[in-house]
N, C-alpha and C positions, 0 to 999 in steps of 0.2 A: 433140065436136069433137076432133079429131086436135092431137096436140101441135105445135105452131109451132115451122117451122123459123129463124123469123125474130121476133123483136121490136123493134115500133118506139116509140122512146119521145120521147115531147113533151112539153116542159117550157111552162107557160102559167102567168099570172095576169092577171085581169081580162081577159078576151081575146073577148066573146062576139060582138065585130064582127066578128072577122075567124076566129077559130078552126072557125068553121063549114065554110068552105071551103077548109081547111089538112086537116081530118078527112073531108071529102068524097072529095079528091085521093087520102086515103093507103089510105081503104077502101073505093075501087074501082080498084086498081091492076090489070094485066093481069100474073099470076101464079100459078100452077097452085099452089103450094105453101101450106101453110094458114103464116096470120101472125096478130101480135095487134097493136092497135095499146092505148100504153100513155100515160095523160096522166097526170103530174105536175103538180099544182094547188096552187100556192103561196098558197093561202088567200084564192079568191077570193070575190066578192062580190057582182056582177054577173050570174048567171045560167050564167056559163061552163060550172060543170060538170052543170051539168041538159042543157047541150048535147051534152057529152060522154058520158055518158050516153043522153042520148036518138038519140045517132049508133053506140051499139053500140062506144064504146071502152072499154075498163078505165081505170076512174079510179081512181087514188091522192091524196087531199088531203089537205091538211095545215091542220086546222081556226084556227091562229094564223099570219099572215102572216110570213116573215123575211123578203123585203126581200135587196136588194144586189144588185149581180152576181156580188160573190164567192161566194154561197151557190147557184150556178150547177151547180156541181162537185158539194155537197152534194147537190141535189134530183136531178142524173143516180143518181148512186151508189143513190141509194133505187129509183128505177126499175129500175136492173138490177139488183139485188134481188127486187121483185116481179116482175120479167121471167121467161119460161118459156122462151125458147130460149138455144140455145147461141150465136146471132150476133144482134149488138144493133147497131140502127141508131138514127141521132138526128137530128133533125131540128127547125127552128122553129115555133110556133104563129104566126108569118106568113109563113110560105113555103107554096108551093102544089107538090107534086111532079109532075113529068110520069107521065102513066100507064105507061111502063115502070121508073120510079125502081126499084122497088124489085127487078126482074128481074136490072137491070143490075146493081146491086150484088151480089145472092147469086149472079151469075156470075161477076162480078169477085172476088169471097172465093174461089174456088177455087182453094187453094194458098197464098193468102195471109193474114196473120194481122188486117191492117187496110185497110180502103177509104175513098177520098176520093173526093167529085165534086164538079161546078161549083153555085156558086150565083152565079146571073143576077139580080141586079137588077134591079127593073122598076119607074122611075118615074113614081108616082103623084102627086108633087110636084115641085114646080120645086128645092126643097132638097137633094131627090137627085143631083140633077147636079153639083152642087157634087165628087163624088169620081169623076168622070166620067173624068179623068186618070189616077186611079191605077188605073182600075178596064182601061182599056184598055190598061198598064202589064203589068196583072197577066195578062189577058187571052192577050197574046205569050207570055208566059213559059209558061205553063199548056197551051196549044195544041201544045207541043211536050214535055211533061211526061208520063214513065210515070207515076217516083215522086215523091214531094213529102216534105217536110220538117216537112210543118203537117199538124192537123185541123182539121176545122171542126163545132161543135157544129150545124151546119146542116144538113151533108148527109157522113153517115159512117157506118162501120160498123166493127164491132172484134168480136173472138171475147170472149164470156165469160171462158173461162180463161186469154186473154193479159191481158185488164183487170185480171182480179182477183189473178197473178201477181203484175203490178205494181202494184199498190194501189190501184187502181181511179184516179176523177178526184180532183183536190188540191181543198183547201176555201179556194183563193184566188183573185184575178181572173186573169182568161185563163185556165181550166182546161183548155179545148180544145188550146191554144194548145201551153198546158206539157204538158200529156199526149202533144202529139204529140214533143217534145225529148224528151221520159223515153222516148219509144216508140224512138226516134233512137236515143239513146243505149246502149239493151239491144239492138240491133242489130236491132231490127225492121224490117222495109219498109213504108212506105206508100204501096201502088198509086193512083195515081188514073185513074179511072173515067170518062173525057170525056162517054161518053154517060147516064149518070146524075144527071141536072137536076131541082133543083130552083130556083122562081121565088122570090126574095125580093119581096115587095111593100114599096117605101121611101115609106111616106105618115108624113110627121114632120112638128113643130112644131119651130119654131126654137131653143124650148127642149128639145126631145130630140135634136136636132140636137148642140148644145153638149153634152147630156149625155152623149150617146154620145162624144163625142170626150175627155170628160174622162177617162172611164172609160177610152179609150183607153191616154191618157197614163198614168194608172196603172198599167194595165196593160204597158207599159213599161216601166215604172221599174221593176217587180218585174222584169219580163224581165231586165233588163240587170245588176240590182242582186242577186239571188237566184239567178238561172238561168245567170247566163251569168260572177257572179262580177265584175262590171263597179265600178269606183269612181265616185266624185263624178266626176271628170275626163271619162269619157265621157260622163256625163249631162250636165256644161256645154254639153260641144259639139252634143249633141241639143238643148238648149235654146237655144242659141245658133244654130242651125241654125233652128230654129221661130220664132223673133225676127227672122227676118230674112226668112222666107219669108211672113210676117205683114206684113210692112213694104212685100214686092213686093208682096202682094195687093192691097193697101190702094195703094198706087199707082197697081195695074194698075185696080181699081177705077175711078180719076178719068181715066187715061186712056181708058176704055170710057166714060164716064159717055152720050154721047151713043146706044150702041149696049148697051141696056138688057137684055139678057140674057145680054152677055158682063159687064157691068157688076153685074151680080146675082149670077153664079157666082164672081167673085173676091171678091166682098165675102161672099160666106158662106162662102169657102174661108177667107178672113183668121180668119171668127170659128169657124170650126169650128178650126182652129188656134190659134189663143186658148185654146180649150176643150182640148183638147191638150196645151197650154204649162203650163197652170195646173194640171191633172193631172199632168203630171210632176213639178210644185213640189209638188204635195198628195205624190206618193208618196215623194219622197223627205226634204222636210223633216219631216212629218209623220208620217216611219216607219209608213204605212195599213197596209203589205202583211206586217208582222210577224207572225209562224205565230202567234205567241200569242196577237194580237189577234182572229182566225180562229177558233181554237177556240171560242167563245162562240157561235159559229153552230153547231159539230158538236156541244154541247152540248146545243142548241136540238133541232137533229135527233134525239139520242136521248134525249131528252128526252122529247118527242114520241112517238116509238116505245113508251119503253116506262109511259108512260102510254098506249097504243090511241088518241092521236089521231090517227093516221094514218087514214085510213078509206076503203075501197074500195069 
């Protein structure tokens, strides 16, 4: 096989429902040009990577589980590592790509050092709609968007030697996030790509619901607290701001109660916000996002490496 001009890399764990047709989408794209696709396997247990495997992707596992979403950044980094091309794209183990995904990005890289496209949500739950607002929000903005200011560990792409320039992804939450600020800030551009989609599949439980939003809030509080240099003061007002949009929901809630779907989406807006609220409290009384507490996971990582647990 001819060296790939392209690698794609998927981070997964326990994923064997849905990762099937996240790797079906990526390797049968409409693309003349040879690719690899690359799954990082955070110690699963469930069969996932007999799938991946048995669908002809390059597996990377990591025979002991680390957990987090901070170690997000970490398990990218290993992948492009084991990656063979020069432009490394990323993408979710529950997202589904459109068959020219991956076309449009290596034509939108021309000239450019990083790429971003849409991810479309597609609700497979009634929980999902709950960010139904911000999503049509985001939506405007983006529709009229060359470049953008964010990545999305969903659907992107970046040169090897602009990554590994600047130090590749950070080993804390929001990697994506903050790698796209660090990109910003060395004066990179991030084109974004409107016709390169991929699907988010949003099928959650009420408890991942909350959990994602918590993580959220954390990952805020570092935003604002580490990245952007931010005091207590602004984070009050963020939480003060979340206390009170908590309090409409929760309102709006009893006023819908009659009209049971408008009634449902404010009440899981309330607690998805809750989940939120309580995340920023984690991050910042609890000092979570301290680099030093972080390295215990890069340690984990080379750890791993250089005992051969890693295994391909």
């Amino acid at each position: 096989m001819d060296k790939p001009v392209v690698s794609v890399i998927v981070l997964t764990y326990n994923s064997s429902k849905i990762i099937r047709n996240c790797l079906r989408a990526l390797l049968n794209q409409n693309f003349k040009h040879p690719y690899e696709v690359v799954v990082v396997d955070d110690g699963s247990t469930d069969g996932t990577c007999e799938i991946a495997r048995e669908m002809g992707a390059r597996l990377i596992k990591l025979k002991r589980h680390i957990g987090s979403p901070a170690c997000f950044g970490l398990l990218r980094n290993i992948g492009v590592t084991k990656a063979k091309a020069e432009i490394i794209a990323f993408t979710d183990d529950d997202c589904i790509a459109r068959k020219n995904w991956l076309d449009e990005l290596y034509r939108g890289m021309e000239g450019e050092s990083c790429v971003v496209g849409p991810v479309r949500n597609v609700a497979t739950s009634i929980l999902a709609l709950a960010d139904e607002n911000w999503k049509k929000r985001m939506r405007t903005y983006l529709d009229k968007a060359r470049y953008v200011k964010f990545l999305s560990g969903g659907n992107s792409a970046i040169r090897r030697s602009v990554l590994t320039k600047i130090g590749g992804f950070s080993s804390l939450f929001v990697e994506d996030t903050e790698l796209g600020i660090r990109l910003t800030k060395r004066g990179y551009k991030i084109k974004f790509v409107h016709n390169a989609v991929v699907y988010h599949l949003k099928s959650v439980t009420i408890r991942k619901f909350f959990k994602d939003r918590f993580h959220t809030g954390i990952g805020n509080s570092f935003m604002q607290r580490v990245i952007f240099r931010r005091g207590r003061r602004v984070l009050l007002i963020i939480m003060m701001h979340t206390v009170a949009t908590i309090t409409t929901s929760f309102f709006k809630t009893i006023y819908f109660i009659n009209r049971k779907k408008d009634a449902l989406e404010t009440f899981l807006d309330a607690i998805g916000n809750l989940g939120y609220l309580l995340g920023l409290l984690c991050g910042y009384l609890k000092q979570t996002l301290r680099v030093a507490e972080f390295t215990n996971y890069e340690r984990k990582i080379k750890s791993l490496s250089s005992t051969n647990r890693l295994t391909s």
